[in-house]
PDB file of the backbone (N, CA, C, O) and the ligand in Angstrom, with CONECT records:
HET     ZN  A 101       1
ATOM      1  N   UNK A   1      10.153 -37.058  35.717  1.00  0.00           N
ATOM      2  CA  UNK A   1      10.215 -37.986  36.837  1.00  0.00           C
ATOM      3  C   UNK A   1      11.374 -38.948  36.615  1.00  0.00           C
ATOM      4  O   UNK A   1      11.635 -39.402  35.501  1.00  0.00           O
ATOM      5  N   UNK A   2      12.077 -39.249  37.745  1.00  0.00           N
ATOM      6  CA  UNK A   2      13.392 -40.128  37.561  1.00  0.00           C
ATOM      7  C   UNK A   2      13.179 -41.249  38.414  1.00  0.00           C
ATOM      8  O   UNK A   2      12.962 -41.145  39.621  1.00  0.00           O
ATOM      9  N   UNK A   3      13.251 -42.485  37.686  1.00  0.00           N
ATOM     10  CA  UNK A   3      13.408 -43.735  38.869  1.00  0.00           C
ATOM     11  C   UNK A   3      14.465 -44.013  39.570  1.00  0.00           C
ATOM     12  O   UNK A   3      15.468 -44.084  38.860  1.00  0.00           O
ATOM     13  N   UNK A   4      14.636 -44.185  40.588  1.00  0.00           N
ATOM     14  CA  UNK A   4      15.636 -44.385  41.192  1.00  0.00           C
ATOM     15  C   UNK A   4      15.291 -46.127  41.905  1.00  0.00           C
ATOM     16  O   UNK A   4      14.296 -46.690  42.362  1.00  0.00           O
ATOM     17  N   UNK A   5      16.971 -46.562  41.633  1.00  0.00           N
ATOM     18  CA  UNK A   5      16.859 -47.703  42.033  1.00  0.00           C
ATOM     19  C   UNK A   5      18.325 -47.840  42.087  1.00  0.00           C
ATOM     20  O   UNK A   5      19.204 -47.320  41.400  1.00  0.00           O
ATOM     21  N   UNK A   6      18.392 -49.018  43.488  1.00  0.00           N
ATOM     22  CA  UNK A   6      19.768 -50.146  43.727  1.00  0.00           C
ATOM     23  C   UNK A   6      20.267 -51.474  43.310  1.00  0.00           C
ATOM     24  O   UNK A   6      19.637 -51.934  42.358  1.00  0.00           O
ATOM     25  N   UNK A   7      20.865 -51.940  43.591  1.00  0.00           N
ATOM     26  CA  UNK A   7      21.301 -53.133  43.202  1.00  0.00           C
ATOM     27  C   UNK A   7      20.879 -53.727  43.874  1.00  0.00           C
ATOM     28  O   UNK A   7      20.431 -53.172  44.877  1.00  0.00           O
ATOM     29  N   UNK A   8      20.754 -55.208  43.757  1.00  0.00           N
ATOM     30  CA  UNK A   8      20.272 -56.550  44.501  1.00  0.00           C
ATOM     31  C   UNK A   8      20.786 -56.230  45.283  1.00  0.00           C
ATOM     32  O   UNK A   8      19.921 -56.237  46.158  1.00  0.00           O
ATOM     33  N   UNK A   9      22.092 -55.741  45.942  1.00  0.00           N
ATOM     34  CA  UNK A   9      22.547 -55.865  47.226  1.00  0.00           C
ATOM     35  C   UNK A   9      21.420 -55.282  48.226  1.00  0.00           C
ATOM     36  O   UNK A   9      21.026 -56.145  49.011  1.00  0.00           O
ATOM     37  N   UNK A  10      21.025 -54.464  48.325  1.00  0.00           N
ATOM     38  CA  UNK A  10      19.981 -53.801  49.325  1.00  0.00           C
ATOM     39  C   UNK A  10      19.223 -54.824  49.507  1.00  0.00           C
ATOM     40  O   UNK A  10      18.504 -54.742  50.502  1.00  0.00           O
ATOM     41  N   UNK A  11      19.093 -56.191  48.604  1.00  0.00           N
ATOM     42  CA  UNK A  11      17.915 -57.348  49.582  1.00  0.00           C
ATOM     43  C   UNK A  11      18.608 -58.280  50.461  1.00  0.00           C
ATOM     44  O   UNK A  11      18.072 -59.161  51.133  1.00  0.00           O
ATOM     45  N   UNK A  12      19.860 -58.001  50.392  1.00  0.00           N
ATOM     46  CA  UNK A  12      20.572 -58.808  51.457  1.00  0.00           C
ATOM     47  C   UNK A  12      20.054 -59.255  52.876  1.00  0.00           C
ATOM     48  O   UNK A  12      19.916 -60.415  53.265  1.00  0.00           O
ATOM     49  N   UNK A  13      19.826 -58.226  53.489  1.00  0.00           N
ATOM     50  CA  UNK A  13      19.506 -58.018  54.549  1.00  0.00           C
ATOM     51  C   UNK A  13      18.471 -58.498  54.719  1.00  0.00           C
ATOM     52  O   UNK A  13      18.522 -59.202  55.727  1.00  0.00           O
ATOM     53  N   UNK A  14      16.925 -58.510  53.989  1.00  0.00           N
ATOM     54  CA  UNK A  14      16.028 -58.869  54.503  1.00  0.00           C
ATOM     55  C   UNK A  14      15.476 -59.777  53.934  1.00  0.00           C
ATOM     56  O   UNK A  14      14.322 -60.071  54.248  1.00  0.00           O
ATOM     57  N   UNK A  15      16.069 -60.372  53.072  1.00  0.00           N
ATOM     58  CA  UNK A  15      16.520 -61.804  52.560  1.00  0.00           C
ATOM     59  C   UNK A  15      16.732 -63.125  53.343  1.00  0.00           C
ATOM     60  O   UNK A  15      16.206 -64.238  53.378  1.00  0.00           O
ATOM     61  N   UNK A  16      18.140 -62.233  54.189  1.00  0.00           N
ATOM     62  CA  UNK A  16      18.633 -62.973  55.169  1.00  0.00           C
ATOM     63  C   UNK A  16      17.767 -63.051  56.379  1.00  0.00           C
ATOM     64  O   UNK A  16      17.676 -64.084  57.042  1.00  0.00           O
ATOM     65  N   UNK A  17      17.261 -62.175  56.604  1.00  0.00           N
ATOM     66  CA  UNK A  17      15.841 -62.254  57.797  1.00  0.00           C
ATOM     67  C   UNK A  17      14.624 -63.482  57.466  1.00  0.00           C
ATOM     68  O   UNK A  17      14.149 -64.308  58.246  1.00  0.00           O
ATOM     69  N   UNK A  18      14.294 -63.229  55.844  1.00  0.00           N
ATOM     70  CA  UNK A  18      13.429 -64.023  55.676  1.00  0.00           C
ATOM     71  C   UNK A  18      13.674 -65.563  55.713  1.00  0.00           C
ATOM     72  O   UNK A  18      12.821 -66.359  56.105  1.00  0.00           O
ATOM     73  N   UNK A  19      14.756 -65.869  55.326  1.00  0.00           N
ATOM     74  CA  UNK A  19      15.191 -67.034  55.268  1.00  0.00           C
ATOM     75  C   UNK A  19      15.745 -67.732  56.428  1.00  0.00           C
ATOM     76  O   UNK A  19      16.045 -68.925  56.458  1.00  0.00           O
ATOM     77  N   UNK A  20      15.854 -66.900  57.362  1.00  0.00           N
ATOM     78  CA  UNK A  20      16.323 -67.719  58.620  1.00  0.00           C
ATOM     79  C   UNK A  20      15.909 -67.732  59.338  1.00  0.00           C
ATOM     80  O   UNK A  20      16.527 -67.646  60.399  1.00  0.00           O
ATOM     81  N   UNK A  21      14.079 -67.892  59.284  1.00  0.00           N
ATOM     82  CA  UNK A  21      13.285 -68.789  59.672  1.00  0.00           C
ATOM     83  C   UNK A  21      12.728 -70.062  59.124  1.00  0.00           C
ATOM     84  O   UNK A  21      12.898 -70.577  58.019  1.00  0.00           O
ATOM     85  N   UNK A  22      11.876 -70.531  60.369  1.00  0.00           N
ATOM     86  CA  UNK A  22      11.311 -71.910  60.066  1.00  0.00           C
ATOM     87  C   UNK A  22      10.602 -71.632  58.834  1.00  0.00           C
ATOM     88  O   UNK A  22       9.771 -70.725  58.801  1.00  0.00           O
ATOM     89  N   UNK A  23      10.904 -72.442  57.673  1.00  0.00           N
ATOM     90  CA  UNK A  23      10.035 -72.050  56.523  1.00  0.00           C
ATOM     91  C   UNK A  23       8.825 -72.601  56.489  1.00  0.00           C
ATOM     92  O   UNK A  23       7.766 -72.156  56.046  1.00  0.00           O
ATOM     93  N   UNK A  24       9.125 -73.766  57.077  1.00  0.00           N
ATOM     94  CA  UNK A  24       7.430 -75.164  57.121  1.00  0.00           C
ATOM     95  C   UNK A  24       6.438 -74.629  57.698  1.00  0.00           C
ATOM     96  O   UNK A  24       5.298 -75.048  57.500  1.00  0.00           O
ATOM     97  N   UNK A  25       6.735 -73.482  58.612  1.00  0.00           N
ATOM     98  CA  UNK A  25       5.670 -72.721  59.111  1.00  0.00           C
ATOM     99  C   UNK A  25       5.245 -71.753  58.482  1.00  0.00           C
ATOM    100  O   UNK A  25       4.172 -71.319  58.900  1.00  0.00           O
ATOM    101  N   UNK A  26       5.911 -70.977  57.181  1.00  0.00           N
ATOM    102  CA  UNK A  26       5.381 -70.161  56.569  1.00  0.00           C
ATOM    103  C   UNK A  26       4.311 -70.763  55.827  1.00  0.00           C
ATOM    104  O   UNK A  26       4.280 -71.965  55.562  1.00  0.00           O
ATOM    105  N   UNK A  27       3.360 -69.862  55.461  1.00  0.00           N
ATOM    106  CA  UNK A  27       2.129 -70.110  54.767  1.00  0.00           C
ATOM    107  C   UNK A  27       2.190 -69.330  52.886  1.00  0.00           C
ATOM    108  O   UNK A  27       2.480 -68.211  52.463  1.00  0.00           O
ATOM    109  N   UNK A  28       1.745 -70.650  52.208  1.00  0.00           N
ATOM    110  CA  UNK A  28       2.321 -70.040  50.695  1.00  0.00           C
ATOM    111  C   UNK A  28       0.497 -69.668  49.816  1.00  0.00           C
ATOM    112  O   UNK A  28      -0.551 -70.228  50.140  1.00  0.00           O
ATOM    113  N   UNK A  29       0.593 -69.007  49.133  1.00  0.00           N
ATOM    114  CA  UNK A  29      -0.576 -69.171  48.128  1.00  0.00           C
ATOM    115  C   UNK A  29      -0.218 -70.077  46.500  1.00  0.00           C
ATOM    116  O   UNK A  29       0.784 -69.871  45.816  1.00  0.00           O
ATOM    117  N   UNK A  30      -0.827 -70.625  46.320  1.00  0.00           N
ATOM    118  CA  UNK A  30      -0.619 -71.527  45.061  1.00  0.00           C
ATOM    119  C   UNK A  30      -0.782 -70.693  43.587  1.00  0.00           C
ATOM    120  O   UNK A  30      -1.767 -69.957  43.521  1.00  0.00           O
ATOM    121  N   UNK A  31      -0.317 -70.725  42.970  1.00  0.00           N
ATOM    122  CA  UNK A  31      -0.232 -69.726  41.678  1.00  0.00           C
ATOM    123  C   UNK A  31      -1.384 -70.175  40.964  1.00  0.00           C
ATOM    124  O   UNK A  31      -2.016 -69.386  40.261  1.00  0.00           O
ATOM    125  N   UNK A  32      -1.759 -71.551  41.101  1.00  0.00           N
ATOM    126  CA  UNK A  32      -2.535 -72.076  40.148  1.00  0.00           C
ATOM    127  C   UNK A  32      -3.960 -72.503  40.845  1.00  0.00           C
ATOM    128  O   UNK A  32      -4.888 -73.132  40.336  1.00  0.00           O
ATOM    129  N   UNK A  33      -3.875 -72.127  41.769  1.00  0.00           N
ATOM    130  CA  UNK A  33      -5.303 -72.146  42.369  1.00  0.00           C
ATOM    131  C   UNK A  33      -5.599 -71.539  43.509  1.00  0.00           C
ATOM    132  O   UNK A  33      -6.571 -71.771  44.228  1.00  0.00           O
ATOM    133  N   UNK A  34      -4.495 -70.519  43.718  1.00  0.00           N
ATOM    134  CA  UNK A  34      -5.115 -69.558  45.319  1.00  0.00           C
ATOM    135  C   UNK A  34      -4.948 -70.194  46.507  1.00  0.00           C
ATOM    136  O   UNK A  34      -4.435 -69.596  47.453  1.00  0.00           O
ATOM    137  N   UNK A  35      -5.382 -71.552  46.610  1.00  0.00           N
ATOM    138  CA  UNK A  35      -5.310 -72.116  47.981  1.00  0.00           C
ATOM    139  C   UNK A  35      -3.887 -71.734  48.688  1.00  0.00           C
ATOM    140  O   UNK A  35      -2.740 -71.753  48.241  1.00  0.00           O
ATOM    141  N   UNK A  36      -4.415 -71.380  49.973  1.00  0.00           N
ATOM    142  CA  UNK A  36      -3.231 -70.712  51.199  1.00  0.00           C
ATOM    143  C   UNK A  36      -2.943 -72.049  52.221  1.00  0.00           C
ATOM    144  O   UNK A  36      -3.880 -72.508  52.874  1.00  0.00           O
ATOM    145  N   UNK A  37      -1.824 -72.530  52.295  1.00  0.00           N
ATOM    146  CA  UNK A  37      -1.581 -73.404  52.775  1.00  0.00           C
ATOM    147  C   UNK A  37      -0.064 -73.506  53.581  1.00  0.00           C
ATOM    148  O   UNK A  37       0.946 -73.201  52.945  1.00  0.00           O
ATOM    149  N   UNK A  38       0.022 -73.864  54.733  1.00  0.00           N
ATOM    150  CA  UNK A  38       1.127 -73.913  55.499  1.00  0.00           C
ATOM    151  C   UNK A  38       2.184 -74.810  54.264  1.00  0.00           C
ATOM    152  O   UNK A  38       1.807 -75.787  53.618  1.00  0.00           O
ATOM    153  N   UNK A  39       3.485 -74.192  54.186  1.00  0.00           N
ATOM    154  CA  UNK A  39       4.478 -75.143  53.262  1.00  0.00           C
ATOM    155  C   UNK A  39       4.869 -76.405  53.797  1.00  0.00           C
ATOM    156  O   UNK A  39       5.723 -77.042  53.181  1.00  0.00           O
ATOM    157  N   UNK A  40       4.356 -76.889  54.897  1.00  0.00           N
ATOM    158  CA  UNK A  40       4.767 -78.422  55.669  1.00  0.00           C
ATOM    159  C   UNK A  40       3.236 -78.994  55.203  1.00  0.00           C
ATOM    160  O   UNK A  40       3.054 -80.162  55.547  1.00  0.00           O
ATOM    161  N   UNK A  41       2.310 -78.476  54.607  1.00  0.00           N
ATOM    162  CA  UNK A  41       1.006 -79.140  53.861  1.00  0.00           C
ATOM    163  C   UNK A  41       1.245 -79.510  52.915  1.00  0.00           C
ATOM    164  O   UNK A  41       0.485 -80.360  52.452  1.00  0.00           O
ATOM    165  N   UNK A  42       2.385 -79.092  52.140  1.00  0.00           N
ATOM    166  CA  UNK A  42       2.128 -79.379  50.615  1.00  0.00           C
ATOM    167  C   UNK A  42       2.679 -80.617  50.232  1.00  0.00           C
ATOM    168  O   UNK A  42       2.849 -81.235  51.283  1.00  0.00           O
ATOM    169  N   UNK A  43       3.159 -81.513  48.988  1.00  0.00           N
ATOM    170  CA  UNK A  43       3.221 -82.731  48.790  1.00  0.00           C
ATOM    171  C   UNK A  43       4.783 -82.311  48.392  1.00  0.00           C
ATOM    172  O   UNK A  43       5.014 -81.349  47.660  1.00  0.00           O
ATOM    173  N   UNK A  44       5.765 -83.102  48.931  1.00  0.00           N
ATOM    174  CA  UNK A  44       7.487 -83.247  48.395  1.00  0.00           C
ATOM    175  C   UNK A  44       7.691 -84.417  47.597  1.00  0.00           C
ATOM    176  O   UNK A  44       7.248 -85.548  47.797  1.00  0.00           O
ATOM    177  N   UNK A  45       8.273 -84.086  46.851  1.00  0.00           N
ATOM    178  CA  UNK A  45       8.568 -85.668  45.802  1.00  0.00           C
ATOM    179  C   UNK A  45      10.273 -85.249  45.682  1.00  0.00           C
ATOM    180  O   UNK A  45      10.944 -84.378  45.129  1.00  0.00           O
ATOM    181  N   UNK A  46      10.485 -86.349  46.492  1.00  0.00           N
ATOM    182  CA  UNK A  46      12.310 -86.349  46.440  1.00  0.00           C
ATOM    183  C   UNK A  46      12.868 -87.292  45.525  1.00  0.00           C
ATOM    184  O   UNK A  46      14.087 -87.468  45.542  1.00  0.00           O
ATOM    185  N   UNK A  47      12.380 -87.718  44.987  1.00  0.00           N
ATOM    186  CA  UNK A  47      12.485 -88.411  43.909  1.00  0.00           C
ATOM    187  C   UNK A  47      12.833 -87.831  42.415  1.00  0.00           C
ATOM    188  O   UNK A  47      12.808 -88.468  41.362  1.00  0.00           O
ATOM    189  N   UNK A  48      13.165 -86.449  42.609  1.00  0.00           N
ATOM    190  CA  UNK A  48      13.364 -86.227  41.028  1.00  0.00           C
ATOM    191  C   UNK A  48      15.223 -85.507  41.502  1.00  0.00           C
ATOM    192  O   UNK A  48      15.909 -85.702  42.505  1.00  0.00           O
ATOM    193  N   UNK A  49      15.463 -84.733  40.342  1.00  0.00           N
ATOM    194  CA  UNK A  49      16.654 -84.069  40.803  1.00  0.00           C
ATOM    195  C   UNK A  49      16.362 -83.146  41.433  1.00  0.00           C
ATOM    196  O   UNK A  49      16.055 -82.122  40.823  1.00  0.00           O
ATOM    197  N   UNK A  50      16.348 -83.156  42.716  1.00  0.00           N
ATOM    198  CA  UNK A  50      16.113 -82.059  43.488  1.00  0.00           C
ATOM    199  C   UNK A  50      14.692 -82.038  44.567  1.00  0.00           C
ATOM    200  O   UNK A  50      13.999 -83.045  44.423  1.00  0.00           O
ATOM    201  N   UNK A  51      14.436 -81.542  45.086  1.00  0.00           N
ATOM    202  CA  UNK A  51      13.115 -81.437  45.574  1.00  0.00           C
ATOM    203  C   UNK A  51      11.703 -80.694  45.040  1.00  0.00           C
ATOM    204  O   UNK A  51      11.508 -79.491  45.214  1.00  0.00           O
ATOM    205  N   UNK A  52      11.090 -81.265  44.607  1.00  0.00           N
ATOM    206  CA  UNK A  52       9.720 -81.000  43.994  1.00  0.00           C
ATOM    207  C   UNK A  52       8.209 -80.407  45.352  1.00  0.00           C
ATOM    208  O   UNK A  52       7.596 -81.318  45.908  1.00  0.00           O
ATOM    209  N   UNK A  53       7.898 -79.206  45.625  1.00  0.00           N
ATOM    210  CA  UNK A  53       7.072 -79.324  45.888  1.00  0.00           C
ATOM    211  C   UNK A  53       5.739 -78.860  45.113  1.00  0.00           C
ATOM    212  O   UNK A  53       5.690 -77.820  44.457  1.00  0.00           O
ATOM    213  N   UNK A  54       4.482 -79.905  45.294  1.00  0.00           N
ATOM    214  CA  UNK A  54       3.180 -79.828  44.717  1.00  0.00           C
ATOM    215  C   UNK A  54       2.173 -79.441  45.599  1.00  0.00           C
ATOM    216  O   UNK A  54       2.129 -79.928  46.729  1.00  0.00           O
ATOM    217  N   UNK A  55       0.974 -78.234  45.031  1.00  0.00           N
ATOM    218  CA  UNK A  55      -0.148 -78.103  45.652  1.00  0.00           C
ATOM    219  C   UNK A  55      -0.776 -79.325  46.071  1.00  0.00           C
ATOM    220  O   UNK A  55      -0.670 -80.120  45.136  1.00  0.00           O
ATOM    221  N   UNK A  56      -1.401 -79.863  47.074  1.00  0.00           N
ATOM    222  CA  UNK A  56      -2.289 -80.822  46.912  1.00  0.00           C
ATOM    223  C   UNK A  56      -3.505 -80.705  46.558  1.00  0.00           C
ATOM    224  O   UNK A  56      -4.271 -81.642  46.334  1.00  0.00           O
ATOM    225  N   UNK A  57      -3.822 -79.220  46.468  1.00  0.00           N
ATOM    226  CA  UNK A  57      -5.435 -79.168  45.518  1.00  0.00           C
ATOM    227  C   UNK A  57      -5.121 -79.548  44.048  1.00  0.00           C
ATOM    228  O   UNK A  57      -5.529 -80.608  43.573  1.00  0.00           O
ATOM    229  N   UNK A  58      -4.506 -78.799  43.453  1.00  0.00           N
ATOM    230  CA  UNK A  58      -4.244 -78.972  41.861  1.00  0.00           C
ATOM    231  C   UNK A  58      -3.028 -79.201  41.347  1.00  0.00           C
ATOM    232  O   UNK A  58      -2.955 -78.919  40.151  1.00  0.00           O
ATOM    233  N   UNK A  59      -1.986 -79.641  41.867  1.00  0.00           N
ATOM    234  CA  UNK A  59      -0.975 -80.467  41.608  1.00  0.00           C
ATOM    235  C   UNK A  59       0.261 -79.201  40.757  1.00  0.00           C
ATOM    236  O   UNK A  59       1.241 -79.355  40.028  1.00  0.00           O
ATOM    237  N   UNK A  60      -0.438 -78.008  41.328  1.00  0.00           N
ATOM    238  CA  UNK A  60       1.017 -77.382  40.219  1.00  0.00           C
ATOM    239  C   UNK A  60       1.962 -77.564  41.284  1.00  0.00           C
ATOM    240  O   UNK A  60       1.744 -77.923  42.441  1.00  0.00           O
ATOM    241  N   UNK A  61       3.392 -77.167  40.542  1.00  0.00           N
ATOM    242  CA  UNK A  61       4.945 -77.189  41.063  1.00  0.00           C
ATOM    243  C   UNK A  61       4.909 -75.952  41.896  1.00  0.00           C
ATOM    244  O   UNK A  61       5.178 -74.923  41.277  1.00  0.00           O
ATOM    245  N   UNK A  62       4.667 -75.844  43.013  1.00  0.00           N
ATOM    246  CA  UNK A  62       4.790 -74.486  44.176  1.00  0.00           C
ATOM    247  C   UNK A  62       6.416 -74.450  44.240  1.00  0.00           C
ATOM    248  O   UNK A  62       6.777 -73.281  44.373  1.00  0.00           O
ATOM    249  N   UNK A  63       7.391 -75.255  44.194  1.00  0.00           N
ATOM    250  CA  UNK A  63       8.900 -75.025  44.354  1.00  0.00           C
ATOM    251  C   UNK A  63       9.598 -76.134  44.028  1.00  0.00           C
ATOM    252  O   UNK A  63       9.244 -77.293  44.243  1.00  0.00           O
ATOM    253  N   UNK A  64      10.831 -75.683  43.384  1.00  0.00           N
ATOM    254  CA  UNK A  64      11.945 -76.440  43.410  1.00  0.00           C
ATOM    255  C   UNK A  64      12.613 -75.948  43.740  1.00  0.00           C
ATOM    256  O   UNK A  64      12.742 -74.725  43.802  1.00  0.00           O
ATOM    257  N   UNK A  65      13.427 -76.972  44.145  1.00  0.00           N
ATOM    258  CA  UNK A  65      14.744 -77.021  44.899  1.00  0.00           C
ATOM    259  C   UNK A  65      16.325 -77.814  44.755  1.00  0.00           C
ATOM    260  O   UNK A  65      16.662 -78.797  45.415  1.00  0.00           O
ATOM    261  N   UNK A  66      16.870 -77.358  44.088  1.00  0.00           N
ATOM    262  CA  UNK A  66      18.108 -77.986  43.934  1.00  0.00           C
ATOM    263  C   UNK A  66      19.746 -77.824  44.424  1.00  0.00           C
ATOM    264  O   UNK A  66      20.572 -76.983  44.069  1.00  0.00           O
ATOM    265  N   UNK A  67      19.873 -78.909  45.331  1.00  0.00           N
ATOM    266  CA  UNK A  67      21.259 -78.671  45.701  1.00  0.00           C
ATOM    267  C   UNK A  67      22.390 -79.263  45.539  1.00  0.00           C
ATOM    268  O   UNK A  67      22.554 -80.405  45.969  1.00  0.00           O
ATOM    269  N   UNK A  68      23.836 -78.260  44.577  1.00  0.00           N
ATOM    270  CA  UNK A  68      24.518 -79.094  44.110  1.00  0.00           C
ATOM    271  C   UNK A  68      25.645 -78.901  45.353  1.00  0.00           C
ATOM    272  O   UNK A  68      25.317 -78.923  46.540  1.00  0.00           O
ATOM    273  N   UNK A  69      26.844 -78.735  44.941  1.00  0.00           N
ATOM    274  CA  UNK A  69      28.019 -79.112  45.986  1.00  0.00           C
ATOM    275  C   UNK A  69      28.589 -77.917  46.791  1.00  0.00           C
ATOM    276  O   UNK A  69      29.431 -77.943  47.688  1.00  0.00           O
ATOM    277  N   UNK A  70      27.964 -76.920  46.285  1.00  0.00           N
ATOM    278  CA  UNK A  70      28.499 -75.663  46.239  1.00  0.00           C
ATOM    279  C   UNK A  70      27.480 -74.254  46.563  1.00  0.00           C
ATOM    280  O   UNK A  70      27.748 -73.230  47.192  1.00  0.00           O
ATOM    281  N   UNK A  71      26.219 -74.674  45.857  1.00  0.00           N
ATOM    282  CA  UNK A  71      25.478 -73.753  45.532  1.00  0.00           C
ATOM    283  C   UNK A  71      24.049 -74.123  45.269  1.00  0.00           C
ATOM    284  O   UNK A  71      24.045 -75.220  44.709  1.00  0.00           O
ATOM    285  N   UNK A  72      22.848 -73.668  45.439  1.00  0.00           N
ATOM    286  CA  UNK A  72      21.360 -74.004  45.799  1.00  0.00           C
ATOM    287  C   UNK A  72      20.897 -73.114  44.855  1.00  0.00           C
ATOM    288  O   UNK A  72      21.351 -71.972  44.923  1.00  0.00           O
ATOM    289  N   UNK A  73      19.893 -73.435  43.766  1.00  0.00           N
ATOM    290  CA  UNK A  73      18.985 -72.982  42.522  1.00  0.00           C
ATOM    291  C   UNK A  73      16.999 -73.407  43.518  1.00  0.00           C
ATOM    292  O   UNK A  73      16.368 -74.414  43.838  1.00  0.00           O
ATOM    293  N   UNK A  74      16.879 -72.406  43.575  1.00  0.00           N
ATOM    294  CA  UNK A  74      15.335 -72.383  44.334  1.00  0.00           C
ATOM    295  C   UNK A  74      14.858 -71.327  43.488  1.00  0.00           C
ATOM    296  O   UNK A  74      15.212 -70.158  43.334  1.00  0.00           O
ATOM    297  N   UNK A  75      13.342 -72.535  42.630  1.00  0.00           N
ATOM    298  CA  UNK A  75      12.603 -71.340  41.856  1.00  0.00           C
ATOM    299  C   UNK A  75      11.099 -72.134  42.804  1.00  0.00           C
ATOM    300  O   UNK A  75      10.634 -73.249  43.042  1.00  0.00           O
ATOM    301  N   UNK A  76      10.806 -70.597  43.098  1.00  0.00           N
ATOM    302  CA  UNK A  76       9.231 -70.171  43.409  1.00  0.00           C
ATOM    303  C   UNK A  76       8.292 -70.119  42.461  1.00  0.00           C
ATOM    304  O   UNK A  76       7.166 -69.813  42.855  1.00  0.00           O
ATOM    305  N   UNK A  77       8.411 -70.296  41.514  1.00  0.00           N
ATOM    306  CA  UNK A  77       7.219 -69.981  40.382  1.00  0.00           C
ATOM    307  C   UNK A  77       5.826 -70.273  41.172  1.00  0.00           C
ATOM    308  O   UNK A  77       4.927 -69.435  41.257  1.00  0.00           O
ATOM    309  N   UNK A  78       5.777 -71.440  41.679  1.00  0.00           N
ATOM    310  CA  UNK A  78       4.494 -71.452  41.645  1.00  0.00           C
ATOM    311  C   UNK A  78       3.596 -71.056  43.322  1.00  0.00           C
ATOM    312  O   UNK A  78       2.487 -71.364  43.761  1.00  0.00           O
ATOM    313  N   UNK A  79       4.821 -70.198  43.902  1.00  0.00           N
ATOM    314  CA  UNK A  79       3.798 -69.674  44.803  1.00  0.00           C
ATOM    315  C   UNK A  79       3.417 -68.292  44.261  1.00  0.00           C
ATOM    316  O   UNK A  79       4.112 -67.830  43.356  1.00  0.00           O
ATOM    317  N   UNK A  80       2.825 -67.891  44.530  1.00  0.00           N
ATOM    318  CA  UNK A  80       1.847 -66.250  44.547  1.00  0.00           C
ATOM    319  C   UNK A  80       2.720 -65.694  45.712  1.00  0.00           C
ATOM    320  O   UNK A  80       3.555 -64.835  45.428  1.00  0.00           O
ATOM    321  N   UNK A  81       2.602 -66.086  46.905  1.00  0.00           N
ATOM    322  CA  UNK A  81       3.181 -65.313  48.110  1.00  0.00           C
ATOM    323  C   UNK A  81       3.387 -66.484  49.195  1.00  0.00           C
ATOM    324  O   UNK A  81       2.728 -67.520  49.289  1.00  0.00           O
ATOM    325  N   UNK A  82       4.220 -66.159  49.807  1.00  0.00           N
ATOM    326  CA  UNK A  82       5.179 -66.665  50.700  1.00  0.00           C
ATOM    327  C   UNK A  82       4.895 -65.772  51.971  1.00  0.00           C
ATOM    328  O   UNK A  82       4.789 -64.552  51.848  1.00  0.00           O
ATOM    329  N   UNK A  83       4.755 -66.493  53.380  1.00  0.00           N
ATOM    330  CA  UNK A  83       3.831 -65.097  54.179  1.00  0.00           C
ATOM    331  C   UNK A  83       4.889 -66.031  55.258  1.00  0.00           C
ATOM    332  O   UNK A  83       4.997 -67.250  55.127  1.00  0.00           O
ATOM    333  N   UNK A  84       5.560 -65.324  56.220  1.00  0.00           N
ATOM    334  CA  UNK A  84       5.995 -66.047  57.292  1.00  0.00           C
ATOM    335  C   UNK A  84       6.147 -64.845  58.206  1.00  0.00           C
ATOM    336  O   UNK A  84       6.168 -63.665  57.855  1.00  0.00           O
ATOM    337  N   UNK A  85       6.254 -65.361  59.503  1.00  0.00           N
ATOM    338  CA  UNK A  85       6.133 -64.567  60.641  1.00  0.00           C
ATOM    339  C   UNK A  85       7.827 -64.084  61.514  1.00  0.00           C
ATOM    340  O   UNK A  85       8.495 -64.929  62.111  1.00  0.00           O
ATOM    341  N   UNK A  86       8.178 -62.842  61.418  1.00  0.00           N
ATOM    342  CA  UNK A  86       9.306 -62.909  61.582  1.00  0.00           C
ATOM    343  C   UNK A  86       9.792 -61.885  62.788  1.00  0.00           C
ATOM    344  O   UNK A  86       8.921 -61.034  62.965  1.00  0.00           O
ATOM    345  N   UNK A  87      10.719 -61.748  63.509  1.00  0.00           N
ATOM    346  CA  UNK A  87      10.529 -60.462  64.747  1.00  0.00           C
ATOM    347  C   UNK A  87      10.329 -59.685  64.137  1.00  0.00           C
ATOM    348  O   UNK A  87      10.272 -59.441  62.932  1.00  0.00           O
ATOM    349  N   UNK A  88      10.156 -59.053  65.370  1.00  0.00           N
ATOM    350  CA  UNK A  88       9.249 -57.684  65.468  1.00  0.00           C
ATOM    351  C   UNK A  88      10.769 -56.534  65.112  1.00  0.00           C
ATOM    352  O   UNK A  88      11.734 -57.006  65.714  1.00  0.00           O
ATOM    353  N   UNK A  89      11.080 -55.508  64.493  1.00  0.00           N
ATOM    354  CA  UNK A  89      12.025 -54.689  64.219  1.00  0.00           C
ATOM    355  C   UNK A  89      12.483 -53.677  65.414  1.00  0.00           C
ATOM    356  O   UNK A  89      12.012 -52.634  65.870  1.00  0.00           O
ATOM    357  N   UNK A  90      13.521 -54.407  65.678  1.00  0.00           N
ATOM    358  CA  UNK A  90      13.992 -53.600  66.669  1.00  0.00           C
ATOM    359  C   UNK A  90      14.036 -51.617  66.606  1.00  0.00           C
ATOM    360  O   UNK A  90      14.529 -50.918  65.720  1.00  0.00           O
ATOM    361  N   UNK A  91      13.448 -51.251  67.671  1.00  0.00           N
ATOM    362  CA  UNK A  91      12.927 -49.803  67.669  1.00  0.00           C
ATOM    363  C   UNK A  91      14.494 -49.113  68.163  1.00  0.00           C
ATOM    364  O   UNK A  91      14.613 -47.897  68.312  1.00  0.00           O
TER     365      UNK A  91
HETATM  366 ZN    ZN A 101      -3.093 -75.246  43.799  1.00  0.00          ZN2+
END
């Protein structure tokens, strides 16, 4: 049996789909406690370098966000899944 696989480039595309929607309306799961919650629910603390978001059930880090002059570092660790609603694929 042979695996076959591409390069990151092949997520371009639906990368770019995912991301260019409203994100506040996507709905995330919390890594550290399951709770499913719209991402405009969760708690932002702009106060650190970058943007911090926290579960409000159990306080883990669902995302950071950092933007320097040039270029944007976004780690997800602490969602499970990221669920947003996006068109329908053109037939
Ligand atoms: Zn949580």
């Amino acid at each position: 049996m042979t695996d076959t696989w591409v390069d990151g480039n092949d997520l371009a595309a639906p990368l770019r789909e995912i991301f260019a929607v409203a994100v506040t309306v996507a709905r995330g799961q919390c890594a550290g406690c399951g709770r499913q919650q719209a991402i405009a629910e969760v708690r932002v603390y702009a106060r650190a370098p970058g943007l911090v978001a926290r579960c409000p059930s159990c306080d883990t880090v669902l995302l950071r966000l950092v933007r320097g002059p040039d270029r944007v570092w976004l780690d997800l660790t602490g969602l499970r899944v990221l669920e947003m609603a996006v068109p329908s694929e053109a037939q």
